[in-house]
C-alpha positions in Angstrom: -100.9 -60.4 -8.8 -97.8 -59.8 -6.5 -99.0 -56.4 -5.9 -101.9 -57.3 -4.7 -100.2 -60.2 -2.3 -97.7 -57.1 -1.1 -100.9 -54.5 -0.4 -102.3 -57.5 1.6 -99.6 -58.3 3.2 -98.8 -54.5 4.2 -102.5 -54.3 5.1 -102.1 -57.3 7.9 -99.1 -56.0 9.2 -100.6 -52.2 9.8 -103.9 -54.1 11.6 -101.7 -55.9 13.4 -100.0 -53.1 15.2 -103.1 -51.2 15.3 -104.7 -54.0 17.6 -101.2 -54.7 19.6 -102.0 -51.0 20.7 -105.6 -51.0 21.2 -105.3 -53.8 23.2 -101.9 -54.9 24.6 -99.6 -52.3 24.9 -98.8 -48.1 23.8 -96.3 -45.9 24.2 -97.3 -43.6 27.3 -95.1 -39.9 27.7 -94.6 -38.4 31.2 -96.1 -34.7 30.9 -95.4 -33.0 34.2 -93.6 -33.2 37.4 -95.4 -35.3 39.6 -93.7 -38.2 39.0 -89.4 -36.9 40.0 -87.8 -38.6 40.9 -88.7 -41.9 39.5 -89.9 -40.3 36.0 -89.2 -37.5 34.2 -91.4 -35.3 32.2 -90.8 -36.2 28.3 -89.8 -40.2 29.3 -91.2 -42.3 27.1 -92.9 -45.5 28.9 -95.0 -48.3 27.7 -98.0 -49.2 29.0 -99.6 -52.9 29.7 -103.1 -53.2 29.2 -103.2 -56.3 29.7 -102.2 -56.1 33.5 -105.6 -55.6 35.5 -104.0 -56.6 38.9 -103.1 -53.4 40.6 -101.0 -54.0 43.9 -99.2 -51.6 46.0 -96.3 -49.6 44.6 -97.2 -50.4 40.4 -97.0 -47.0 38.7 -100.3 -47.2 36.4 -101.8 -44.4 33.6 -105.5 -43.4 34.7 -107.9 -41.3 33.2 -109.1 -38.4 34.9 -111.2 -35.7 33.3 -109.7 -35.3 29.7 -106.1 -36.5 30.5 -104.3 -39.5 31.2 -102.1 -39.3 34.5 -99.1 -41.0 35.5 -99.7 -42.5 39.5 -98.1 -44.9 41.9 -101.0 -47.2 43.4 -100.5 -47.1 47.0 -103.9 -48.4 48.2 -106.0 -51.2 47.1 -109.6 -52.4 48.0 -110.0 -53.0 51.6 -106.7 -51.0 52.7 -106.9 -48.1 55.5 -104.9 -45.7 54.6 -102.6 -42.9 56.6 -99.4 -41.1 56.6 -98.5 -39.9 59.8 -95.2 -38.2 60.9 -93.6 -39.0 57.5 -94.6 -42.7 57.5 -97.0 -44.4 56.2 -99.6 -46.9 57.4 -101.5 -49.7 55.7 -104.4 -51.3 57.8 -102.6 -50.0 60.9 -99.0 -51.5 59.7 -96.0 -49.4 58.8 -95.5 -50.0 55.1 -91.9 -49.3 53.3 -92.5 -45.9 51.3 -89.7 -44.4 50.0 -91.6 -41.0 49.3 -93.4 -41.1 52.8 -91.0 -38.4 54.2 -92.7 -35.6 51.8 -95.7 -36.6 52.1 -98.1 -34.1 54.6 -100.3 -36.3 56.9 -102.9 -37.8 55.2 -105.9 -40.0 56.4 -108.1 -42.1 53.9 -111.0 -40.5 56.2 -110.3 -36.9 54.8 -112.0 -38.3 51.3 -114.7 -40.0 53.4 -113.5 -43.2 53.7 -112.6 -45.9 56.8 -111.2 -48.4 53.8 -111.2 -48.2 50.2 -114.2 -49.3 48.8 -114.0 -52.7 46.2 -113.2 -51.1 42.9 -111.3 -48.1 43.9 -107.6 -47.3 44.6 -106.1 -44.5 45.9 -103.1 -43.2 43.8 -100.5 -40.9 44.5 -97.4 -39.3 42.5 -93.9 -40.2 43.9 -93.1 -36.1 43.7 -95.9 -35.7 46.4 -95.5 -32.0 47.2 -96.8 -30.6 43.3 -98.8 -33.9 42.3 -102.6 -33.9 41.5 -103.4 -37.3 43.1 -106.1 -39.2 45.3 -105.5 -36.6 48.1 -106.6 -34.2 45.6 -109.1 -36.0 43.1 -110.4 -38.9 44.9 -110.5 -42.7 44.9 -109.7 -43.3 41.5 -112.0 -46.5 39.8 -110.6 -49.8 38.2 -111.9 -48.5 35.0 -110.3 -45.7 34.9 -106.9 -47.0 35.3 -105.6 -48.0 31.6 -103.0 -50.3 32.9 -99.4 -50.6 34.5 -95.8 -49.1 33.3 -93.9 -51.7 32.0 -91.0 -50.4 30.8 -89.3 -46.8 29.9 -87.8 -46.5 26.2 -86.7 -43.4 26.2 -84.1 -41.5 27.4 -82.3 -43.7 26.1 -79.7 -43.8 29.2 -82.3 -45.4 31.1 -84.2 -47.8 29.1 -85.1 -50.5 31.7 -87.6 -51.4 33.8 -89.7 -49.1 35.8 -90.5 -49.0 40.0 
């Protein structure tokens, strides 16, 4: 009888993690360079899915095509978006963007857009001059986006939080 309450027991505890990860949180790993300086390729990260409200400057996981990518959102719905002379501008407003200075001018209009449209954020890598990004891809969709970064594991040197 006590090896059947152990199998039981051992059976709960695998669900359990298996529905912690489908539905709470997973170990992400950075693959590529898009991210330096801020992330390395091979850091180990884990990801929130519970967190659904994407601001400016939370570095989320989306899906595009058949990978998952590693992005800093920089606009949300109803933003105008441009960087201009190494700055960047958020409905007309100079915005604090530590990356700004490498990133090539850039005007929401060049996807089509005056403001991003409800359900849509543009993302962008912090290493802007190699990353595959909005500039590149498109507005990315809210349902794409798998959640936020909420914390780096490995190396471990720089386990912490992540902005």
């Amino acid at each position: 009888m006590k090896k059947y309450k152990d199998i039981i027991i051992y059976a709960l505890i695998i669900i359990g993690v298996i529905l912690f990860r489908i539905y709470i949180a997973t170990p992400v790993v950075v693959s590529g360079l898009s991210m330096d300086s801020t992330l390395k390729d091979g850091d180990v990260l884990i990801l929130n899915k519970r967190d659904t409200n994407y601001a400016y400057g939370d570095i989320v996981v989306a899906q595009y095509k058949n990978e998952e990518i590693i992005k800093r959102v920089i606009g949300v719905p109803g933003d105008s978006i441009e960087y201009k002379d190494g700055l960047l501008y958020v409905n007309g407003s100079q915005k604090e963007d530590k990356f700004s200075s490498i990133t090539k001018n850039f005007s929401l209009s060049t996807l089509g857009y005056e403001t991003i449209p409800d359900g849509y954020y543009l993302l962008l890598g912090d290493n802007r001059t190699v990353s595959l990004d909005s500039r590149l891809i498109g507005l990315v969709k809210k349902e794409d986006i798998k959640g936020t970064i909420a914390f780096r594991i490995y190396p471990f040197d720089k386990i912490g939080n992540v902005k």
